[in-house]
C-alpha positions as CSV (number, residue, x, y, z in Angstrom):
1,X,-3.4,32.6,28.4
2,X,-6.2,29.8,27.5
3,X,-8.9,29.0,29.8
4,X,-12.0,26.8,30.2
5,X,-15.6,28.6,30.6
6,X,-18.0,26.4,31.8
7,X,-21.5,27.8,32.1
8,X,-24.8,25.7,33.1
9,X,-28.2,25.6,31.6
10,X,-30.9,24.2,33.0
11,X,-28.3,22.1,35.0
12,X,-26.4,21.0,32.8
13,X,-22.7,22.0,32.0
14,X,-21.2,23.3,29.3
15,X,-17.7,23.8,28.0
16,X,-16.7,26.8,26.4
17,X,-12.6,28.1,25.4
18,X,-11.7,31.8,25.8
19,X,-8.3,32.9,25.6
20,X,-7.0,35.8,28.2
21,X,-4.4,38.5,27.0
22,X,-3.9,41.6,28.4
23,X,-5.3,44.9,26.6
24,X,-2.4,46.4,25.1
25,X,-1.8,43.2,23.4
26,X,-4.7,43.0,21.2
27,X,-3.4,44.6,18.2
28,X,-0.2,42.5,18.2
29,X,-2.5,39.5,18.7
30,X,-4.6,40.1,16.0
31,X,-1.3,40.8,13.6
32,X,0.6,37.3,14.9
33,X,-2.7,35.5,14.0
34,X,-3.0,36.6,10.3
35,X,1.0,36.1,9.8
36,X,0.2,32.3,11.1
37,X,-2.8,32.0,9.1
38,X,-1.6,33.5,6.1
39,X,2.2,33.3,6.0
40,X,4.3,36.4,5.0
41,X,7.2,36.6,3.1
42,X,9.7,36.8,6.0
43,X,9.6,32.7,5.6
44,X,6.5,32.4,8.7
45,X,5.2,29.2,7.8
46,X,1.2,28.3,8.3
47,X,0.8,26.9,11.4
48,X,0.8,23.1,11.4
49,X,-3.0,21.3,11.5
50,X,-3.0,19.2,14.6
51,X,-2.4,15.1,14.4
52,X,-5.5,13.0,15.1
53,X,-3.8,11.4,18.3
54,X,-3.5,15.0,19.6
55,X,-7.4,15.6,19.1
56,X,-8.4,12.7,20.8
57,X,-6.2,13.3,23.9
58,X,-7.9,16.8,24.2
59,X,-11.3,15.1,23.8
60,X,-10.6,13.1,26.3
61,X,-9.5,15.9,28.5
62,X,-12.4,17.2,27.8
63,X,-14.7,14.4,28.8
64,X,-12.7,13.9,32.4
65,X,-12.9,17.8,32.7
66,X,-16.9,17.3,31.6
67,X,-17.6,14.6,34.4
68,X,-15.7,16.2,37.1
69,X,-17.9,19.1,36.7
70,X,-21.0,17.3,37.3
71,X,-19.8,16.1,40.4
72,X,-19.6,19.4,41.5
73,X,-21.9,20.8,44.2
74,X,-25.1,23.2,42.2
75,X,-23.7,27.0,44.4
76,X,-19.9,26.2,43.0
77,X,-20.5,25.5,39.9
78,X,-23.2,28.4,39.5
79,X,-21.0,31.0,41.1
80,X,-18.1,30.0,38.6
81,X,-20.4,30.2,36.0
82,X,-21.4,33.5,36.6
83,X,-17.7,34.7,37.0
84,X,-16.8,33.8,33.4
85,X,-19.4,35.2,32.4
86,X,-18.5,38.6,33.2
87,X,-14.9,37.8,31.5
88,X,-16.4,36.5,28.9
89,X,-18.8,40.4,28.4
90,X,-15.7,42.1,28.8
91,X,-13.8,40.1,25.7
92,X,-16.8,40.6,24.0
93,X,-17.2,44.7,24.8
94,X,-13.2,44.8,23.1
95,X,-14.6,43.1,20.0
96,X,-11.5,40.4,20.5
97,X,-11.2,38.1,17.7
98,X,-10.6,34.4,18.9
99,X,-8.5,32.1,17.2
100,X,-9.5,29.4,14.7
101,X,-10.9,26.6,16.9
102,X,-8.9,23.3,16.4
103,X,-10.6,19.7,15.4
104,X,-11.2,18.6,19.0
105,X,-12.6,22.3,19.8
106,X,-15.2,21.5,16.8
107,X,-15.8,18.0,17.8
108,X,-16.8,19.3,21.9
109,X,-19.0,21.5,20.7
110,X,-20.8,19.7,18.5
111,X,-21.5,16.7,20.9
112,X,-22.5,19.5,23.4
113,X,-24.8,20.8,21.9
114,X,-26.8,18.0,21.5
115,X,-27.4,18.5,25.2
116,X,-28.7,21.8,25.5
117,X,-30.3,25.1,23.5
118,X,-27.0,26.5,21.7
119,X,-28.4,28.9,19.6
120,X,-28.9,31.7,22.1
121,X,-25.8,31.1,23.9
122,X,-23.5,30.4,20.9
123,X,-20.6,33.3,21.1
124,X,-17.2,31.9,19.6
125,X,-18.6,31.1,15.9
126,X,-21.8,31.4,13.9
127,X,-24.9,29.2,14.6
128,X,-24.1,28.1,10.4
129,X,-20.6,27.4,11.2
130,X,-21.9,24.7,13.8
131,X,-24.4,23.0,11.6
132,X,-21.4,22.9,8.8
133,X,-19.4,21.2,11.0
134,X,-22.0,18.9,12.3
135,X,-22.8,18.0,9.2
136,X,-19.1,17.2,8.0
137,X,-18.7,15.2,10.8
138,X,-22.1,13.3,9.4
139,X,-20.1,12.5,6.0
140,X,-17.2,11.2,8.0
141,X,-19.2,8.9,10.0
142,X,-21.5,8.1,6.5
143,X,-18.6,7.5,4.8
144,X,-17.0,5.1,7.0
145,X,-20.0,3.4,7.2
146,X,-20.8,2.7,3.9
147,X,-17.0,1.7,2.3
148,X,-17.2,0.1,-0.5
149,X,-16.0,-3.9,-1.4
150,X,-17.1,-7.2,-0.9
151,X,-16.0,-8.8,2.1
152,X,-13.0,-10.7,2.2
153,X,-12.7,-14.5,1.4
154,X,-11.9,-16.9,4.2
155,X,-8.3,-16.6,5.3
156,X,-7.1,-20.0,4.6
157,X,-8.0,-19.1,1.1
158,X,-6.1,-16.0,0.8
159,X,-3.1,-18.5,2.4
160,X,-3.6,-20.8,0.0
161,X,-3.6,-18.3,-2.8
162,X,-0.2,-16.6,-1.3
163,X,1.0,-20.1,-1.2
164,X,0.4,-20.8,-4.7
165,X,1.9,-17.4,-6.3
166,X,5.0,-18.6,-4.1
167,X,5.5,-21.6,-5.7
168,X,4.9,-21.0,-8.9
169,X,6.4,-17.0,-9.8
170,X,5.2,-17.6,-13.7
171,X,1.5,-18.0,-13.0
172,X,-0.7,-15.3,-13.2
173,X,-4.4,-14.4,-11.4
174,X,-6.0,-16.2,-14.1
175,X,-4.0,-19.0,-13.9
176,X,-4.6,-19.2,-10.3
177,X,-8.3,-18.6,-10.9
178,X,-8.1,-21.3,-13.0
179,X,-5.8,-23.9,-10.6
180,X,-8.1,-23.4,-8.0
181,X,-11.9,-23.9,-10.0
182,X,-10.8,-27.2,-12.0
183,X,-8.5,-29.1,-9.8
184,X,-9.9,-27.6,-6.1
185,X,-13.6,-26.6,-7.3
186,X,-12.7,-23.1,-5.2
187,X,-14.8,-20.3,-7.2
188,X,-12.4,-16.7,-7.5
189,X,-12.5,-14.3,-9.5
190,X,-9.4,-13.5,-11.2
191,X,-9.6,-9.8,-10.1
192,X,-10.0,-10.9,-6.8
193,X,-6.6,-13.3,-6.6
194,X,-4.7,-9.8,-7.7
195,X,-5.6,-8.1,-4.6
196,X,-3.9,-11.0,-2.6
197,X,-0.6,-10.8,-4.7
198,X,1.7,-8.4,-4.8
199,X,2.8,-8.2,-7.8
200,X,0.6,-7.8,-10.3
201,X,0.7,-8.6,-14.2
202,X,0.5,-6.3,-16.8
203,X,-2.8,-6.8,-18.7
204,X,-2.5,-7.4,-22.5
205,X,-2.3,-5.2,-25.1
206,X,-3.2,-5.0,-28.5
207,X,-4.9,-8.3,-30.4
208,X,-4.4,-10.1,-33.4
209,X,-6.3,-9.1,-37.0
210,X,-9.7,-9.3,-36.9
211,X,-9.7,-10.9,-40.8
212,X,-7.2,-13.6,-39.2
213,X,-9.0,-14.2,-36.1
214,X,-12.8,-14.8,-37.5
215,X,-11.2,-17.5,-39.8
216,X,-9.2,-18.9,-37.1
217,X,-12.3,-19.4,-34.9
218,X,-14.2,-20.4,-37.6
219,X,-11.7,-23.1,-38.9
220,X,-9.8,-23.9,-35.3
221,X,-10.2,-27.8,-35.3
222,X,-9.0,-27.8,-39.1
223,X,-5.6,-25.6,-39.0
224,X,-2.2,-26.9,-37.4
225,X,0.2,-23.8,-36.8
226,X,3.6,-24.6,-36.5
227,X,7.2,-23.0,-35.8
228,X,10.4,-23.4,-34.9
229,X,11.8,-21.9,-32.2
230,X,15.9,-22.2,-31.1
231,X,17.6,-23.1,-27.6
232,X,20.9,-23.1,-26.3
233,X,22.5,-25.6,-24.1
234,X,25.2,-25.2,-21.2
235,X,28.1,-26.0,-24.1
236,X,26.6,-23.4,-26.3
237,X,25.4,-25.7,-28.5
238,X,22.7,-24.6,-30.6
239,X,19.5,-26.8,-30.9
240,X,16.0,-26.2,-33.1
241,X,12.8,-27.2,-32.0
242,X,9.6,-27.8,-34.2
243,X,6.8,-28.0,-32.4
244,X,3.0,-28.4,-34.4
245,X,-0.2,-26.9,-32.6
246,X,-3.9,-28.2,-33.0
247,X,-5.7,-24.8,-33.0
248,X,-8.6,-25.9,-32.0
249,X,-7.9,-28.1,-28.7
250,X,-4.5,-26.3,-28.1
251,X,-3.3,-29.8,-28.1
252,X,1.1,-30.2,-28.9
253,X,0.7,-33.2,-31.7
254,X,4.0,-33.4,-32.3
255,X,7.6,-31.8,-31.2
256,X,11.3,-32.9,-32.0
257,X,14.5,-32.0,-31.8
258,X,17.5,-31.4,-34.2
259,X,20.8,-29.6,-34.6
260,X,20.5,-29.6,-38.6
261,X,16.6,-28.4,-39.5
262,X,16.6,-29.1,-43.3
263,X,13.8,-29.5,-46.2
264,X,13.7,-33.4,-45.8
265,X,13.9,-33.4,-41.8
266,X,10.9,-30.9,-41.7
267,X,8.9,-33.0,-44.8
268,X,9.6,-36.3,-42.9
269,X,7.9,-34.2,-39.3
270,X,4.6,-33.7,-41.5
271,X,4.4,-37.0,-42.3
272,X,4.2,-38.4,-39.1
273,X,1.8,-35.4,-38.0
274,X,-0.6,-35.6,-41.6
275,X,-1.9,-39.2,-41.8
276,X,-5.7,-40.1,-43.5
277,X,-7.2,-40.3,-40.7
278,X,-6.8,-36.3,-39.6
279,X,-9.0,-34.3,-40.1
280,X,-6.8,-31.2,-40.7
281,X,-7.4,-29.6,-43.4
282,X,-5.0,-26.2,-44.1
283,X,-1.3,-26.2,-42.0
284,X,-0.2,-22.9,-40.9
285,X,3.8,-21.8,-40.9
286,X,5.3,-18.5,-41.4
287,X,8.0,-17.4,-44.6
288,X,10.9,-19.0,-43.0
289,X,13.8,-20.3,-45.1
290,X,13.4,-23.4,-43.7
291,X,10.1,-24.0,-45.3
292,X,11.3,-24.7,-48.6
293,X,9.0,-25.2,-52.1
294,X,9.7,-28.6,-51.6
295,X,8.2,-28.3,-48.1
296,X,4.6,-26.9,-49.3
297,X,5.0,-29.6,-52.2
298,X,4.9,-32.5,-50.1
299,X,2.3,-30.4,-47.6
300,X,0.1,-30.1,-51.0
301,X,0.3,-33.9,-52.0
302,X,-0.8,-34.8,-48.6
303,X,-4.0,-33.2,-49.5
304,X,-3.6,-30.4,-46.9
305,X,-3.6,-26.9,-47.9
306,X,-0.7,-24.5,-46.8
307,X,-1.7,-21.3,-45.8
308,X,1.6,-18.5,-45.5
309,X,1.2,-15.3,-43.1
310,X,2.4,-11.9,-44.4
311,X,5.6,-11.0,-44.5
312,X,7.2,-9.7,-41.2
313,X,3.7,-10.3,-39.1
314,X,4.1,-13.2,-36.3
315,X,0.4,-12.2,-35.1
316,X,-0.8,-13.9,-38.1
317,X,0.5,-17.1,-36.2
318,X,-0.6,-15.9,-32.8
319,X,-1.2,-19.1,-31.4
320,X,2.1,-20.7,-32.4
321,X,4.0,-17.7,-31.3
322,X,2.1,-17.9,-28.2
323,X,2.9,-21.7,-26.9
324,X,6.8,-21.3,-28.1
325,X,6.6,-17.7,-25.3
326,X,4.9,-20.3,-22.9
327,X,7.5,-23.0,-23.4
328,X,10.1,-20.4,-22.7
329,X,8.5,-18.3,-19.9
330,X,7.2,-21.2,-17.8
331,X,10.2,-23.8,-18.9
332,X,13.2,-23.1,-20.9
333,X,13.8,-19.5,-19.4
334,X,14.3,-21.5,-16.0
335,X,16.3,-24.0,-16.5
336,X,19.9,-24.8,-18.8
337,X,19.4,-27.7,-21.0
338,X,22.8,-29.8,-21.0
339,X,22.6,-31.6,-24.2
340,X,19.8,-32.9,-26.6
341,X,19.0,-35.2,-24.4
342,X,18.2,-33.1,-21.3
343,X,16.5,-30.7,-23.6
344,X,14.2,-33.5,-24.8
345,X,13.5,-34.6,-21.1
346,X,12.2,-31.3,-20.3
347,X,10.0,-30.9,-23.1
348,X,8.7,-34.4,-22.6
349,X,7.5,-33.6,-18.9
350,X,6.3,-29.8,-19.5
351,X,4.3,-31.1,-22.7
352,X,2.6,-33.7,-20.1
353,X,2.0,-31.0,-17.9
354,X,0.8,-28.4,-20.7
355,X,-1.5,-31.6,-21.5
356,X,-2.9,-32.3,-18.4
357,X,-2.5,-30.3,-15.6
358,X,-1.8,-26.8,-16.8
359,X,-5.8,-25.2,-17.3
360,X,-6.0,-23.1,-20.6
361,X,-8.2,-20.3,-20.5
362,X,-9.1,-20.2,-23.8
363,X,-11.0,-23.4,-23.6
364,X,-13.1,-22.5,-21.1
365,X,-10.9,-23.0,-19.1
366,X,-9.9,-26.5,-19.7
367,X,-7.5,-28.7,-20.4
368,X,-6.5,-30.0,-23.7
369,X,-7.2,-33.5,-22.3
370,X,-9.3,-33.2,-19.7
371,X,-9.4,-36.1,-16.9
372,X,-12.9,-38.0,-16.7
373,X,-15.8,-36.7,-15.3
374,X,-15.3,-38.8,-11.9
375,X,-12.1,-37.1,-11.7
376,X,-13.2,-33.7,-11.6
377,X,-14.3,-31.5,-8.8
378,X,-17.7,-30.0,-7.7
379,X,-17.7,-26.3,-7.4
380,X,-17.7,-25.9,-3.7
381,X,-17.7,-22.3,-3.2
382,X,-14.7,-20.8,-1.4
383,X,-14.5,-23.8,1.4
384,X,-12.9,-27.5,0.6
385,X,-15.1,-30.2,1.0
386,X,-15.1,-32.0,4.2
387,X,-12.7,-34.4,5.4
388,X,-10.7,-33.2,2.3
389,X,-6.9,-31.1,2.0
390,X,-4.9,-30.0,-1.1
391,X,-2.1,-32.2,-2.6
392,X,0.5,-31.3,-4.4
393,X,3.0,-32.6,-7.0
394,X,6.2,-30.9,-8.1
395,X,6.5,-30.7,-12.0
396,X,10.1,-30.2,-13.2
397,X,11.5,-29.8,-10.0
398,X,8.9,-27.6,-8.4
399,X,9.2,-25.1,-11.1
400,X,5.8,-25.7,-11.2
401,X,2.6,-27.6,-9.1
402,X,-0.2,-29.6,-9.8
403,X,-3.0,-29.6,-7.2
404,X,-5.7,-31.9,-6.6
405,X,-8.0,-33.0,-3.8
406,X,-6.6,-35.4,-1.9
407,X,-8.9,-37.5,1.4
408,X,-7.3,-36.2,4.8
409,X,-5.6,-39.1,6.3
């Protein structure tokens, strides 16, 4: 049976564990405790490690059994001292092995012997298998002392963050980073928003040529990339739009509408884009049938330059391709256009949006037409400026927000 040895030195009390069985038991101790420390083949499991609740109810039954002994008179407590002690010479005369002490057996002995000389009175294990576990218990306590991170930004932050993936399931942490440094002048990093939402965007793979992208960069304000891209309304109608991209700004110069795209409808959208007094110089379309000869013809005697990407690549037009995805992830994919003239409607107010209140990250982030310099935000760190809230205005029905800062009332 388990028992409790508590022996003093230089008055103080310590706490040792002996276990009591008789003597013809010892060899069919000693065989039980291998089979639960090893398992057999009989199906004898290992015996389960204790929970961490458990170890710290026997610590604390420790430290109730620790103080009650020290308000024990000095002749008691010696004279029980001395008789486990002679129980204890007798387990040792047998050569008895003792069972593998637990967590909270460790855990005791480690804090008592802080309090006294243990080496010379140090029985159950060796005087190295006490410094190992003291100085486990050291990496513990380092370890939860020095965990790693940044502290957490202000709550109302992290609610205004949570409020903002909410309302708007298409936006991303950059997006968000961006919302919240040129509208609310709230400094987080992007990394940062995607620990507070919970689920997180795939990162982006792959990227376009590198012969493409250095002359893209280098010739941005000068190219317009355009594309057509198809829709269908609630009567299954079947509607094309053409949309033509300013590289450089990311600015939509011109969109339309039509049920019939043909040579002379497309010619007559370049001439309302192409006038003398733009600067573009090269216009960037893909080997669609609908770009007839007659098409580059009429591009040509505008004094542009066409420029065609190879056959079967779309990432030669990345940044058409990529604002006909965002028209379609963050509008069309949401809603059911119910004619032509629904379907115009919502381009008309997600282009005004895409204009001016949706931030870009590619331009800095910025927006294609950024609001004047009175208009914009101070960086203010992660708290609003005082006597200050955020305002918000539904775009497209509350598919999407725009925030600002708005004077608290």
């Amino acid at each position: 049976m388990p028992g409790m040895l508590f022996v003093t030195r230089n008055r103080v009390p310590v706490v040792r564990k002996y276990y009591i069985r008789p003597a013809g038991a010892v060899a069919r101790h000693e065989f039980h405790s291998e089979r639960e420390r090893l398992g057999d083949d009989t199906g004898s499991m290992p015996r389960r490690r204790p929970s961490v609740s458990s170890t710290v109810r026997r610590l604390l039954r420790d430290l109730g059994t620790f103080v009650w002994l020290g308000l024990t008179s000095r002749a008691r407590l010696a004279a029980e001292n001395l008789f486990l002690r002679k129980q204890l010479a007798l387990f040792q005369e047998r050569h008895t092995k003792p069972r593998r002490p637990d967590p909270a057996t460790r855990v005791a002995l480690v804090l008592l012997a802080r309090l006294l000389d243990w080496r010379s009175i140090l029985t159950v294990v060796q005087p190295d298998t006490l410094i190992r576990w003291h100085r486990q218990g050291w990496q513990l306590v380092w370890r939860w002392r020095s965990r790693p991170g940044r502290p957490p930004i202000p709550a109302d932050l992290r609610r205004v963050i949570v409020t903002m993936a909410r309302a708007n399931p298409t936006w991303g942490e950059e997006r968000i980073a961006n919302e919240l440094l040129l509208k609310l002048g709230l400094a987080v990093s992007p990394r940062t928003i995607g620990r507070y939402l919970r689920h997180a965007r795939p990162p982006r793979v792959g990227r376009p040529s590198q012969r493409w992208a250095t002359f893209v960069q280098n010739h941005a304000h000068a190219v317009l990339a355009c594309d057509f891209f198809v829709t269908v309304t609630a009567s299954f109608r079947v509607l094309y739009v053409f949309v033509v991209l300013e590289v450089g700004t990311r600015r939509i110069v011109h969109w339309n509408v039509t049920e019939h795209p043909t040579a002379d409808w497309t010619i007559q959208q370049f001439r309302a884009v192409i006038t003398p007094e733009t600067v573009h110089r090269f216009v960037l379309h893909d080997r669609d049938g609908i770009y007839a000869a007659e098409v580059d013809r009429a591009i040509t005697s505008m004094g542009r330059r066409v420029l065609k990407t190879p056959v079967r690549t779309p990432q030669a037009n990345a940044f058409c391709e990529r604002l006909i995805g965002t028209i379609r992830r963050e509008g069309l994919d949401w809603l059911i256009p119910f004619n032509e003239r629904h379907l115009r409607w919502i381009l008309r107010t997600w282009v005004t949006h895409y204009h001016c209140g949706r931030p870009h990250t590619s331009l800095g982030p910025g927006f294609p037409e950024p609001p004047p310099p009175s208009h914009r935000p101070q960086p203010s760190g992660h708290h609003l400026p005082g006597r200050h809230r955020i305002g918000a205005t539904p775009i497209l029905g509350g598919l999407h927000h725009e925030y600002r800062l708005v004077e608290a009332a």
